[in-house]
Residue frames as a rotation matrix with the C-alpha (Angstrom) as fourth column:
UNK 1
0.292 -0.495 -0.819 -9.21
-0.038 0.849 -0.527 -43.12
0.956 0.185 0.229 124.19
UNK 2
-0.737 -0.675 -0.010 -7.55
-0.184 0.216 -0.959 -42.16
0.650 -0.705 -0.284 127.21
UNK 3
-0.129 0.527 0.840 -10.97
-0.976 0.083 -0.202 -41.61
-0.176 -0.846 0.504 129.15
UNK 4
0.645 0.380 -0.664 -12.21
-0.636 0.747 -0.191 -44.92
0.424 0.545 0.723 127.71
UNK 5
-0.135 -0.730 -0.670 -9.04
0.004 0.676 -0.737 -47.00
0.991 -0.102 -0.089 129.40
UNK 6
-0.768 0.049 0.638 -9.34
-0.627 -0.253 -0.736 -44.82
0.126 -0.966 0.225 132.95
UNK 7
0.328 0.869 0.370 -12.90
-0.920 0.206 0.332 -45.83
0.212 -0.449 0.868 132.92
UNK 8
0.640 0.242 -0.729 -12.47
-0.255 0.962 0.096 -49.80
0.725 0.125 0.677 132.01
UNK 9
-0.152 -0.899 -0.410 -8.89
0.313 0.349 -0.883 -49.84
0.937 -0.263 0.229 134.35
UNK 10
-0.907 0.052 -0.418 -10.03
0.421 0.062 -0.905 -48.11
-0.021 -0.997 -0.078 137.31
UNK 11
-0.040 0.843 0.537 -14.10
-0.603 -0.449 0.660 -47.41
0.797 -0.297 0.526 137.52
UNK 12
0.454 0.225 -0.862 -13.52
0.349 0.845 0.405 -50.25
0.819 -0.485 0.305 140.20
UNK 13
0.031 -0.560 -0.828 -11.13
0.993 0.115 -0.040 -48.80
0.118 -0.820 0.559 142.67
UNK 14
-0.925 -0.363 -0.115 -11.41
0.355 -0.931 0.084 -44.89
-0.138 0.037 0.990 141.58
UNK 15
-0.031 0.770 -0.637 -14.49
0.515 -0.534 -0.670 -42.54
-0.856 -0.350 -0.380 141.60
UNK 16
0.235 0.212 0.948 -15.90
0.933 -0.323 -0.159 -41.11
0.273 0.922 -0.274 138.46
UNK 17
0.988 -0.035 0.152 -15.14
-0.061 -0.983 0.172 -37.48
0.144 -0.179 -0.973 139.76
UNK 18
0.165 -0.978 -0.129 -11.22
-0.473 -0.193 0.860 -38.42
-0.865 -0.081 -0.494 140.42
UNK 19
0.069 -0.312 0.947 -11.21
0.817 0.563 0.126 -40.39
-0.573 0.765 0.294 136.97
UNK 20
0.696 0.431 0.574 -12.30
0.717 -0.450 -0.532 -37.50
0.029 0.782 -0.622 135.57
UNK 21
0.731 -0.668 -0.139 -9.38
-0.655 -0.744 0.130 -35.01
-0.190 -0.004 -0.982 137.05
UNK 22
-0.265 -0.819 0.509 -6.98
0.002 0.527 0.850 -37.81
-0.964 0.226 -0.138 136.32
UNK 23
0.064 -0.370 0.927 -7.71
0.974 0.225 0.023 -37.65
-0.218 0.901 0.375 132.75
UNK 24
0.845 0.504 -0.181 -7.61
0.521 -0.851 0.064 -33.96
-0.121 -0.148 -0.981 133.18
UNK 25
0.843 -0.521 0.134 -4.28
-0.418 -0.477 0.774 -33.30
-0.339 -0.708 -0.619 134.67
UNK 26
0.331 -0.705 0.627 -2.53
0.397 0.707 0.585 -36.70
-0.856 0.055 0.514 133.46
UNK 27
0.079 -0.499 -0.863 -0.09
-0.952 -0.294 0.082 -36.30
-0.294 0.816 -0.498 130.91
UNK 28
0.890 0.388 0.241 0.00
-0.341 0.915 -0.214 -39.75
-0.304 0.108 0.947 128.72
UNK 29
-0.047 -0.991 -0.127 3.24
-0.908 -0.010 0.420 -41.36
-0.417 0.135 -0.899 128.17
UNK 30
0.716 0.432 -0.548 3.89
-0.698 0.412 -0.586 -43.71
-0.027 0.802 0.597 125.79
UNK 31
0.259 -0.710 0.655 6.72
-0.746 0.284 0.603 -47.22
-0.614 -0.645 -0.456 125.99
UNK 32
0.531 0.023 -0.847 7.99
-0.564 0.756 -0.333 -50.03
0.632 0.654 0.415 123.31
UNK 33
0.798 -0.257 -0.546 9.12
0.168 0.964 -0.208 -53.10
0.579 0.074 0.812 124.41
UNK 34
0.396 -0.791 -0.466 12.01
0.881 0.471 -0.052 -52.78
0.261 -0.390 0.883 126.74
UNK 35
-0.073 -0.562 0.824 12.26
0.237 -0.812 -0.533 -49.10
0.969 0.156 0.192 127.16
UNK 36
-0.643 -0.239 -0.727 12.92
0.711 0.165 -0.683 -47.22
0.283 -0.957 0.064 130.75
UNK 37
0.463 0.884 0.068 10.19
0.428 -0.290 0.856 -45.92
0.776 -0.367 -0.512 132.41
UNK 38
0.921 -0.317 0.228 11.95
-0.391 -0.755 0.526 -45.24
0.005 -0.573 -0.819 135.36
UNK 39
0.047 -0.995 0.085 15.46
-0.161 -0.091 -0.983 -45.01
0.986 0.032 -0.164 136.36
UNK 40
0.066 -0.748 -0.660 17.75
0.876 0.361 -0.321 -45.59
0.479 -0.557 0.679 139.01
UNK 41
-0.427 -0.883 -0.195 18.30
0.850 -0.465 0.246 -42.53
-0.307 -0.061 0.950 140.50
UNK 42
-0.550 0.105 0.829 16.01
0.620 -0.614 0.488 -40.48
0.560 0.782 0.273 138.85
UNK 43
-0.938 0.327 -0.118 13.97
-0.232 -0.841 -0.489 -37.75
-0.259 -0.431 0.864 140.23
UNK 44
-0.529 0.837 0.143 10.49
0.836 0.484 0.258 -39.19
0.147 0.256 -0.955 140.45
UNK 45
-0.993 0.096 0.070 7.98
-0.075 -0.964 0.254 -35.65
0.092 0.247 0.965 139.48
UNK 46
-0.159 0.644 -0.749 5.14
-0.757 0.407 0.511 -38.07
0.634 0.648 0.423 138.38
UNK 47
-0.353 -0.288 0.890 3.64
-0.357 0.921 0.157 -41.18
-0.865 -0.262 -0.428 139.17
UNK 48
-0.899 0.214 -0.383 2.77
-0.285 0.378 0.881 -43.78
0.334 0.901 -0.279 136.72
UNK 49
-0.600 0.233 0.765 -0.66
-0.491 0.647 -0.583 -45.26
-0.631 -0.726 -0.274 136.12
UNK 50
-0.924 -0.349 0.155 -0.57
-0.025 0.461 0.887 -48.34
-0.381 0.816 -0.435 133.90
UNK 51
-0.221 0.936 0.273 -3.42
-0.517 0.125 -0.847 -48.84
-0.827 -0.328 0.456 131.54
UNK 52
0.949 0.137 0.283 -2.17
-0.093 0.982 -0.165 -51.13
-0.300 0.130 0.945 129.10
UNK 53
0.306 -0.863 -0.401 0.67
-0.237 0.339 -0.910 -53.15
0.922 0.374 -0.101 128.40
UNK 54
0.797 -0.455 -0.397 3.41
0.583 0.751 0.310 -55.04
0.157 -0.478 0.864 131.51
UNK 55
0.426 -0.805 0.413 6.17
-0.586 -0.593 -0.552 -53.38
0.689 -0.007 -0.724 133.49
UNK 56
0.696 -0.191 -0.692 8.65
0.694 0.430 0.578 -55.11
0.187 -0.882 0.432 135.86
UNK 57
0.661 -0.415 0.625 10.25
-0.524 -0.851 -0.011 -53.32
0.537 -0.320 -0.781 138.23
UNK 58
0.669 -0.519 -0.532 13.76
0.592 0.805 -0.040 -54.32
0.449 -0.289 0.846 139.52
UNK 59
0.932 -0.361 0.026 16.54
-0.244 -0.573 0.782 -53.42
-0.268 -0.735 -0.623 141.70
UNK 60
0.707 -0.691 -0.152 20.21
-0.022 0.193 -0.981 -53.20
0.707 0.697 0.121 140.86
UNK 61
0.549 -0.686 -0.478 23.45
0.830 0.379 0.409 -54.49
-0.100 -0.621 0.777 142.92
UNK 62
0.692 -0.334 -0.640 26.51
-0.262 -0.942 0.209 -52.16
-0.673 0.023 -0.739 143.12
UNK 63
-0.681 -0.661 0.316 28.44
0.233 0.214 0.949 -54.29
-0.694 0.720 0.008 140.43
UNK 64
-0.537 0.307 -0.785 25.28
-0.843 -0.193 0.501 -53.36
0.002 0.932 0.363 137.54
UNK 65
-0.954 0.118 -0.276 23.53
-0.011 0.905 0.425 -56.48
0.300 0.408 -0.862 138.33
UNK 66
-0.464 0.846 0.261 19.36
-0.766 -0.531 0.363 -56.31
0.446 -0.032 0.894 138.10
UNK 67
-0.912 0.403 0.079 17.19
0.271 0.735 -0.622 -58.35
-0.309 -0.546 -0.779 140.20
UNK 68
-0.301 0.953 0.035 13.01
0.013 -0.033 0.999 -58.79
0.953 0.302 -0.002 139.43
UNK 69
-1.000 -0.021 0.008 10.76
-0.011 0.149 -0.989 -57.84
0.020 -0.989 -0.149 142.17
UNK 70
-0.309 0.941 0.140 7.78
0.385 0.258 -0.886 -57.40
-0.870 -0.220 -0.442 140.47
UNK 71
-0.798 -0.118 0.591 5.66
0.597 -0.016 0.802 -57.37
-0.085 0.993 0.083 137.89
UNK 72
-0.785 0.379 -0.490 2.72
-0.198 -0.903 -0.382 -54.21
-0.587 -0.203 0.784 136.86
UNK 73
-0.702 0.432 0.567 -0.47
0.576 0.812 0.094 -54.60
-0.419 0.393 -0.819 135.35
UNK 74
-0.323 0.691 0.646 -2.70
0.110 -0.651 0.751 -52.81
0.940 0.313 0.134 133.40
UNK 75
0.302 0.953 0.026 -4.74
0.180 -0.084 0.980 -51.06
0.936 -0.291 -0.197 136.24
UNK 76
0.653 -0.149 -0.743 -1.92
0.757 0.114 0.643 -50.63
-0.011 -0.982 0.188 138.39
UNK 77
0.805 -0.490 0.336 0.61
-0.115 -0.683 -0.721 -48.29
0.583 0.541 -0.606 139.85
UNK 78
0.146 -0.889 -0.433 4.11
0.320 0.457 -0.830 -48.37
0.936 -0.017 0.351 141.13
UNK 79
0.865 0.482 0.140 4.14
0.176 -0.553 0.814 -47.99
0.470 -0.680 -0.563 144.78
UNK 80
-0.267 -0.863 -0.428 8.45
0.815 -0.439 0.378 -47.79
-0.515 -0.248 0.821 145.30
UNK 81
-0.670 -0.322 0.669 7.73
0.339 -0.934 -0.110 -44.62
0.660 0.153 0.735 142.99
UNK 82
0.390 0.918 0.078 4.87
0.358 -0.228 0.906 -43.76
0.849 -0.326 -0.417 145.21
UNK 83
0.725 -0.313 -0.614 6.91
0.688 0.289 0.665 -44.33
-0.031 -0.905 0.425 148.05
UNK 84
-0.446 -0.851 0.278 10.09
0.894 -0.437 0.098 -42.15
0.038 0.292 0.956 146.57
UNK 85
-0.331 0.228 0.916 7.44
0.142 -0.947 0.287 -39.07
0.933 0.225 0.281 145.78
UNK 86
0.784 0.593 -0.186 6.08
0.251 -0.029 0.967 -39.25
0.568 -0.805 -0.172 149.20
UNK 87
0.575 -0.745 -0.339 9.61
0.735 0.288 0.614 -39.04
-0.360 -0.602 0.713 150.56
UNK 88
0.708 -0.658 -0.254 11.21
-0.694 -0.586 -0.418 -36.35
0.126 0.473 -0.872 147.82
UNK 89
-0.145 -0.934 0.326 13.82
-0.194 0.350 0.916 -39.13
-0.970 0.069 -0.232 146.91
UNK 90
-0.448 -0.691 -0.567 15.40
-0.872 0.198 0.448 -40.33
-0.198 0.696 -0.691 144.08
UNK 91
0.700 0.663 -0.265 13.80
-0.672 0.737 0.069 -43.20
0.241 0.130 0.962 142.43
UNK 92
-0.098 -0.698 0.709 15.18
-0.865 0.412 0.286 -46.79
-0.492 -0.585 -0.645 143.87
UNK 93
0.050 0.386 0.921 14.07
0.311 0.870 -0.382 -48.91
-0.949 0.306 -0.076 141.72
UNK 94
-0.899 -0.284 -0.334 14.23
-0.195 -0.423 0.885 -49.22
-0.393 0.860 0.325 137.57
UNK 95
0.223 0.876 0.428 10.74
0.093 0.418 -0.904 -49.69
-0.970 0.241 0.012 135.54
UNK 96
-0.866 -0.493 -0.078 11.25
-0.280 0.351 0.893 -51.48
-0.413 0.796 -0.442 132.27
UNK 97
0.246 0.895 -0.372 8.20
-0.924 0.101 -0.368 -51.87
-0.292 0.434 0.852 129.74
UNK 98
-0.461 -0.443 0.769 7.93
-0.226 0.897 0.381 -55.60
-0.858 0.002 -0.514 129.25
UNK 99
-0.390 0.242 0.888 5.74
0.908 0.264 0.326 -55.04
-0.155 0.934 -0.323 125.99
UNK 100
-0.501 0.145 0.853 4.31
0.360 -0.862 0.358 -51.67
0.787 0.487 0.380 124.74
UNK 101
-0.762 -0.211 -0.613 2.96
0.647 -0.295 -0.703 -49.49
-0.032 -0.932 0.361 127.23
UNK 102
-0.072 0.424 0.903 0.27
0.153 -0.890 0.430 -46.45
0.986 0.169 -0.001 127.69
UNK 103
-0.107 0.223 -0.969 0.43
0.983 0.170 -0.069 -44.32
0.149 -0.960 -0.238 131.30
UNK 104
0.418 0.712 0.564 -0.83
0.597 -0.683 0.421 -42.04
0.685 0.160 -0.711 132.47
UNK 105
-0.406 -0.833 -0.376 1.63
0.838 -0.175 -0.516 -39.83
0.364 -0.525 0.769 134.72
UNK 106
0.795 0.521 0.309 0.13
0.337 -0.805 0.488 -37.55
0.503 -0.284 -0.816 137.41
UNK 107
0.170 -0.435 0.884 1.90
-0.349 -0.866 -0.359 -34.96
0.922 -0.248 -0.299 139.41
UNK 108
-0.857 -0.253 -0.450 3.43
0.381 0.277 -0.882 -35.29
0.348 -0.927 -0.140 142.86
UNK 109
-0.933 0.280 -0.226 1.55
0.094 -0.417 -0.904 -32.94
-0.347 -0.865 0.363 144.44
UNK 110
0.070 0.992 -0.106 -2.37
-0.875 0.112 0.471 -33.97
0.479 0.060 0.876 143.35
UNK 111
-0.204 -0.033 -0.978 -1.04
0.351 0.931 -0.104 -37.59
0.914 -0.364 -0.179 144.52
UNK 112
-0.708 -0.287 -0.645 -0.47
0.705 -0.235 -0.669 -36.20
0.041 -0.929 0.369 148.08
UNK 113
-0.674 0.727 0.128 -3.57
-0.717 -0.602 -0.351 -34.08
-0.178 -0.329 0.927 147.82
UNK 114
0.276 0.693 -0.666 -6.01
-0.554 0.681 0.478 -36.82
0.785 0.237 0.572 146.78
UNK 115
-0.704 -0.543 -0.458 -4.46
0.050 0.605 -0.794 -39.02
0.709 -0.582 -0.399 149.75
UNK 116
-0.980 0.169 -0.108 -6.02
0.056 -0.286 -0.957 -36.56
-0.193 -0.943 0.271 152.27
UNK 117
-0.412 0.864 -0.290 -8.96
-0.773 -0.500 -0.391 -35.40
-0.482 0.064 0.874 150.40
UNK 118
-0.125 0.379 -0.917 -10.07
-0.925 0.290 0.246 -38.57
0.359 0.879 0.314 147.95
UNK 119
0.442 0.201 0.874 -11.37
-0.681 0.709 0.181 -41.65
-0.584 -0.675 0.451 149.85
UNK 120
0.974 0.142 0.176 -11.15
-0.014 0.813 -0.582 -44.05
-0.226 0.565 0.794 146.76
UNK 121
0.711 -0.607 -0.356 -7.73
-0.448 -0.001 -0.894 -42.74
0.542 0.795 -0.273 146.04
UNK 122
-0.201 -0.621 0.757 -6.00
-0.970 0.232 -0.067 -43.25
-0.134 -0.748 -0.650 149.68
UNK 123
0.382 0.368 0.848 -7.92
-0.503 0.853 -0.143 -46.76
-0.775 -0.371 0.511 149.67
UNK 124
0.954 -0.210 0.212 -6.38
0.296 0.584 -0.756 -47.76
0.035 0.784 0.619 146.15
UNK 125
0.156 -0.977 -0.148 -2.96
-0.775 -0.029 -0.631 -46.65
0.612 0.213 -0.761 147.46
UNK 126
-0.113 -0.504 0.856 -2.98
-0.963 0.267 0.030 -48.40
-0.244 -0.821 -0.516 150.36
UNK 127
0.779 0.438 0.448 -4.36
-0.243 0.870 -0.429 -51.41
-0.578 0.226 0.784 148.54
UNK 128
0.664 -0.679 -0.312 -1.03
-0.530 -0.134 -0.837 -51.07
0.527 0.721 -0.450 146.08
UNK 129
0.124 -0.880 0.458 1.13
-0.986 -0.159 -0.040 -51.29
0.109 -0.447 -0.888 149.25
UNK 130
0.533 0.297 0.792 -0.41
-0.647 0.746 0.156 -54.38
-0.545 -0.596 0.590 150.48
UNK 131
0.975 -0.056 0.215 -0.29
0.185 0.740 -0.647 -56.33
-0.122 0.671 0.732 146.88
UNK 132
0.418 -0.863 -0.284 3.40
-0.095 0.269 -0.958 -55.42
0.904 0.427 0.030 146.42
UNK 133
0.053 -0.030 0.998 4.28
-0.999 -0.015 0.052 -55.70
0.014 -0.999 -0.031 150.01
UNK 134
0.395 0.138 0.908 3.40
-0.487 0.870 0.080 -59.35
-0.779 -0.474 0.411 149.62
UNK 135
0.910 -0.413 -0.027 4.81
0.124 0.333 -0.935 -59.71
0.395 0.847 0.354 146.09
UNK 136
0.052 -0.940 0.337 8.46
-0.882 -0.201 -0.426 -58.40
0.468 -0.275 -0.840 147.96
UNK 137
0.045 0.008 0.999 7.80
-0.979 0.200 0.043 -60.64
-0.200 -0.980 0.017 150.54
UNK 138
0.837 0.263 0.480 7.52
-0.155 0.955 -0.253 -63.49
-0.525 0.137 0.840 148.12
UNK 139
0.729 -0.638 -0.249 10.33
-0.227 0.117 -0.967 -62.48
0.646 0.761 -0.060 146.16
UNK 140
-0.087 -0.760 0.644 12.64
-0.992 0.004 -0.130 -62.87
0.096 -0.650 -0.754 149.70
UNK 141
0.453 0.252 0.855 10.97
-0.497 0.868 0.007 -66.09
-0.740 -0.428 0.518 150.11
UNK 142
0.983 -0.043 -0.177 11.52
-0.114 0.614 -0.781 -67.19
0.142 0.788 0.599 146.40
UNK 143
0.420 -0.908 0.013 15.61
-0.680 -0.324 -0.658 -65.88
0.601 0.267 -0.753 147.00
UNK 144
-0.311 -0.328 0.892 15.79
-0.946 0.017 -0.324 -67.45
0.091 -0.945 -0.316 150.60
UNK 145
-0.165 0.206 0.965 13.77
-0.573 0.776 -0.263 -70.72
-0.803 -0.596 -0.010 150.73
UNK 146
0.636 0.307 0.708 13.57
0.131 0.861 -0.491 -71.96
-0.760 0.405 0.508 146.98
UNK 147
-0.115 -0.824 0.554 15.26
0.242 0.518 0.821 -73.59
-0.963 0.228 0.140 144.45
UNK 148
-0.354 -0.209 -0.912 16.29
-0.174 -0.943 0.283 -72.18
-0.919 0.259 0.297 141.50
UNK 149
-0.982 0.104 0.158 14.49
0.186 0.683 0.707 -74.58
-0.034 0.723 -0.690 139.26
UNK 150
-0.097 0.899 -0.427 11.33
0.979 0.008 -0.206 -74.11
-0.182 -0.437 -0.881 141.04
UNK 151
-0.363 -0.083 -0.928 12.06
-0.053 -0.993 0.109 -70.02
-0.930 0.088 0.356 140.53
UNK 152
-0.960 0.154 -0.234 12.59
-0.270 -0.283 0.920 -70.24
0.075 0.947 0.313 136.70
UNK 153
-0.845 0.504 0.177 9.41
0.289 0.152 0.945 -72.01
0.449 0.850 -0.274 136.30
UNK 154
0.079 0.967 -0.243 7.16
0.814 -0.203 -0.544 -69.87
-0.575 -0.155 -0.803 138.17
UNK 155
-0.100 0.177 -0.979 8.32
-0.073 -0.983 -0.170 -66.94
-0.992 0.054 0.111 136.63
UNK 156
-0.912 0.262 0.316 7.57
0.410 0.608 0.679 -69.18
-0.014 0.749 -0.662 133.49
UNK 157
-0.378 0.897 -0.230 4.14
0.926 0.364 -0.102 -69.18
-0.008 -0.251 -0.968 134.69
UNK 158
0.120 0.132 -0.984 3.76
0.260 -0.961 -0.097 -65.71
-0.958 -0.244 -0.149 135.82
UNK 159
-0.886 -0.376 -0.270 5.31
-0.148 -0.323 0.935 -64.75
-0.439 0.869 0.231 132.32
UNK 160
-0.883 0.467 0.043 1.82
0.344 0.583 0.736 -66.48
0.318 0.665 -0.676 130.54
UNK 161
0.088 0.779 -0.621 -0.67
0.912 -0.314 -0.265 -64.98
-0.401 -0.543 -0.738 132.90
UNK 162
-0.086 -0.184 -0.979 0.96
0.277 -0.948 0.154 -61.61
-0.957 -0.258 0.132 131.95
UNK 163
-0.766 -0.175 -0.618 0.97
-0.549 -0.320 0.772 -61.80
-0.333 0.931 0.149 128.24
UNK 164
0.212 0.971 0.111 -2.29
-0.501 0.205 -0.841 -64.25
-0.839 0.123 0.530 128.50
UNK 165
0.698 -0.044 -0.715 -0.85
-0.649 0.382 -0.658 -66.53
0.302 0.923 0.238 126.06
UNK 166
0.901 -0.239 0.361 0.59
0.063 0.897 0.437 -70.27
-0.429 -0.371 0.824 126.86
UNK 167
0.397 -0.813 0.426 3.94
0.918 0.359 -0.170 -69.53
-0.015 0.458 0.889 124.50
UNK 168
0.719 -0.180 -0.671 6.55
0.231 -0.849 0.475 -67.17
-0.655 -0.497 -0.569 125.60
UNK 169
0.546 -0.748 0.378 9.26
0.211 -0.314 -0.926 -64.92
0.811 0.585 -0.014 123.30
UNK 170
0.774 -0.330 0.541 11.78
-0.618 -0.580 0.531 -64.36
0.139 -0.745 -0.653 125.24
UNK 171
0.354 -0.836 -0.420 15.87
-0.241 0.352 -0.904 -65.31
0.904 0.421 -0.076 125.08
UNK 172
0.736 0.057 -0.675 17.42
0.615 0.360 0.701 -67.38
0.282 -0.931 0.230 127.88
UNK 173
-0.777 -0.624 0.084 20.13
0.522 -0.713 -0.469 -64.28
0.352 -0.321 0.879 128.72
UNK 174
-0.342 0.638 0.690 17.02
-0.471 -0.751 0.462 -62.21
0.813 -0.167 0.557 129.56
UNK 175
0.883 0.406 -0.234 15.64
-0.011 0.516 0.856 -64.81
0.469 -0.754 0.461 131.94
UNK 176
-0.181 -0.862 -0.474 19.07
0.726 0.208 -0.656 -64.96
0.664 -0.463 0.588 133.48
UNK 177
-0.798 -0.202 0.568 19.61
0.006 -0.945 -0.328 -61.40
0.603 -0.259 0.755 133.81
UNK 178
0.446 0.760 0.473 15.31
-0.641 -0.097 0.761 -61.09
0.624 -0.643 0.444 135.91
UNK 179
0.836 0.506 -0.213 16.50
-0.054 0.461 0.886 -63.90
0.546 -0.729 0.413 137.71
UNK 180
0.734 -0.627 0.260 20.15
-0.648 -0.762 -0.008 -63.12
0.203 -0.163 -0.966 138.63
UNK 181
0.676 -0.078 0.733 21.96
-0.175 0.949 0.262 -66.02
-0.716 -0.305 0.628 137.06
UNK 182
-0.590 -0.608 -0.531 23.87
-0.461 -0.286 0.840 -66.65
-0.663 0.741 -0.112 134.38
UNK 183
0.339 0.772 -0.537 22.32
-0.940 0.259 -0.222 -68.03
-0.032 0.580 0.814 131.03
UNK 184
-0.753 -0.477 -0.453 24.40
-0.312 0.865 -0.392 -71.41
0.579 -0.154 -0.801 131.52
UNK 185
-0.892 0.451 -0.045 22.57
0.247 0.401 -0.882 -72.31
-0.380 -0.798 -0.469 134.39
UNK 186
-0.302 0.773 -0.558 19.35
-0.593 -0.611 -0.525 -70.92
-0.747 0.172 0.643 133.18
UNK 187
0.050 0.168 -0.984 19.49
-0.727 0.682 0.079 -73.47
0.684 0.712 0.157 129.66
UNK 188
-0.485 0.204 -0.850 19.94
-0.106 0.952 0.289 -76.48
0.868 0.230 -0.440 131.47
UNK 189
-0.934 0.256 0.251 17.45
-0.104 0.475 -0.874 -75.83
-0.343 -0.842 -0.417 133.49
UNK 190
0.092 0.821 -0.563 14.92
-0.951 -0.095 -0.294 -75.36
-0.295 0.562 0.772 130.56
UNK 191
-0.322 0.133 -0.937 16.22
-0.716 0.613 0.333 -78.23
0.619 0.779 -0.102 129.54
UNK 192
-0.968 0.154 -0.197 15.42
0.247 0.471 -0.847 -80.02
-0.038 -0.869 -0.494 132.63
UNK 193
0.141 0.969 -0.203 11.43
-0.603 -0.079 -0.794 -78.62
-0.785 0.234 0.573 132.42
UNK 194
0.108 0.548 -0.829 11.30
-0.992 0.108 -0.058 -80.10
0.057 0.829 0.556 129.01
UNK 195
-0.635 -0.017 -0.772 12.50
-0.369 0.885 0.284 -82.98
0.679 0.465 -0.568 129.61
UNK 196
-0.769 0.637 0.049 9.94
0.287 0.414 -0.864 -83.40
-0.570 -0.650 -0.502 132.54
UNK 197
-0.567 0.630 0.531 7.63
0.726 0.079 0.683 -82.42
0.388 0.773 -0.502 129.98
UNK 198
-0.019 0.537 -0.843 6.76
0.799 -0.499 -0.336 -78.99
-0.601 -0.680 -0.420 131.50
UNK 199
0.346 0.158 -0.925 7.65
-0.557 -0.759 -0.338 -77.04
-0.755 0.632 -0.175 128.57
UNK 200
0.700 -0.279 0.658 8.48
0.703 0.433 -0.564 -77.22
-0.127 0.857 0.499 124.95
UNK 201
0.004 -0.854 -0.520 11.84
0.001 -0.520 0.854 -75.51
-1.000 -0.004 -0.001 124.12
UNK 202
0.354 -0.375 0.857 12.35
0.934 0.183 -0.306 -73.74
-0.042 0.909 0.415 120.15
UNK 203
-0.433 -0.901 -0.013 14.69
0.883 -0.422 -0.208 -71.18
0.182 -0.102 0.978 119.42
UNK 204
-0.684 0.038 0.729 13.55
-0.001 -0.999 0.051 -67.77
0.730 0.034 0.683 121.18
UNK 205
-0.118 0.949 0.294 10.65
-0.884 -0.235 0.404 -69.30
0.453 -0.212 0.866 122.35
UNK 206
-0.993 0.044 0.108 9.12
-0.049 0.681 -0.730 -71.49
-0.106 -0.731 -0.674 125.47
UNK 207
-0.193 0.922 -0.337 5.59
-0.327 0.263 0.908 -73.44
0.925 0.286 0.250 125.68
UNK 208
-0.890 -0.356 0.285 4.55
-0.452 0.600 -0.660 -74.24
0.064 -0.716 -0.695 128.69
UNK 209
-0.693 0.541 -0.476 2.56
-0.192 0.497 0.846 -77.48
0.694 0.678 -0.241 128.67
């Protein structure tokens, strides 16, 4: 099973000879629906790399209050923890399974040997940085130059791409809370989409048309 994911998730970006010590070495970790992956704070031993299921990874004020900076994909891995084990810090950042999970969690110190010694691996970190690099870079933009209507309903959008399915579960206090709002302001702006006909609005659950 596990080789069988490595292959299909990374025979594109990873060498069959490092797939093969990554399914060696990794230790598999398992995630339902909303559990923490990482922490605040935590001591980061491991990294993660996803191979199926959605993580988003967010950042937290000093009053407790969580902010979305990005979402994970099968086939990816987290480069703030990447960034923390490279550094020996503390993790900065929380990872939250947005639907069941399966990773694969390697050691610190094969990451940081495979850097120097593993073309395919250095080239699929540095490819990590880029893509979330520019995902940060859009979340400043989304915080700084648009409107908070225009927010909810990409991360509508984004929401469907990630779960591959036009109709989303998912309570308007949860959207609040990713987008750092209250759920007041959040409803009537669903209701606003629906009534431009951009979604369909029934209890728990959003369509977007």
């Amino acid at each position: 099973m596990t080789s069988t994911l490595l292959q299909e998730k990374f025979n594109n970006t990873l060498d069959n000879s490092l797939i093969s010590e990554i399914e060696n070495i990794g230790k598999i970790a398992t995630f339902k629906t909303n559990d923490i992956i990482i922490d605040i704070n935590q001591p980061l031993k491991f990294i993660p790399l996803l191979l199926e299921g959605n993580i988003k990874i967010l950042r937290e004020d000093s009053e407790g209050n969580e902010l979305l900076i990005y979402f994970l994909e099968a086939g990816e891995t987290c480069t703030m923890s990447l960034t923390c084990c490279m550094g020996t810090t503390k993790s900065k950042i929380r990872a939250v399974a947005e639907q069941d999970s399966t990773l694969i969690m390697i050691p610190v110190q094969n990451m940081q040997k495979w850097f120097h010694e593993n073309a395919s691996w250095r080239n699929f970190i540095l490819e990590s940085y880029q893509t979330r690099f520019d995902e940060m870079l859009e979340a400043i933009d989304n915080l700084a130059f648009i409107k908070m209507d225009q927010r909810l309903y990409k991360y509508l959008i984004n929401k469907t791409k990630l779960h591959d399915t036009k109709t989303i579960i998912v309570k308007h206090q949860d959207i609040a809370e990713d987008l750092h709002t209250s759920r007041v302001v959040i409803s009537r702006l669903l209701k606003q989409l629906e009534n431009q006909n951009k979604i369909k609005l029934s209890r728990n659950k959003i369509e977007i048309l």
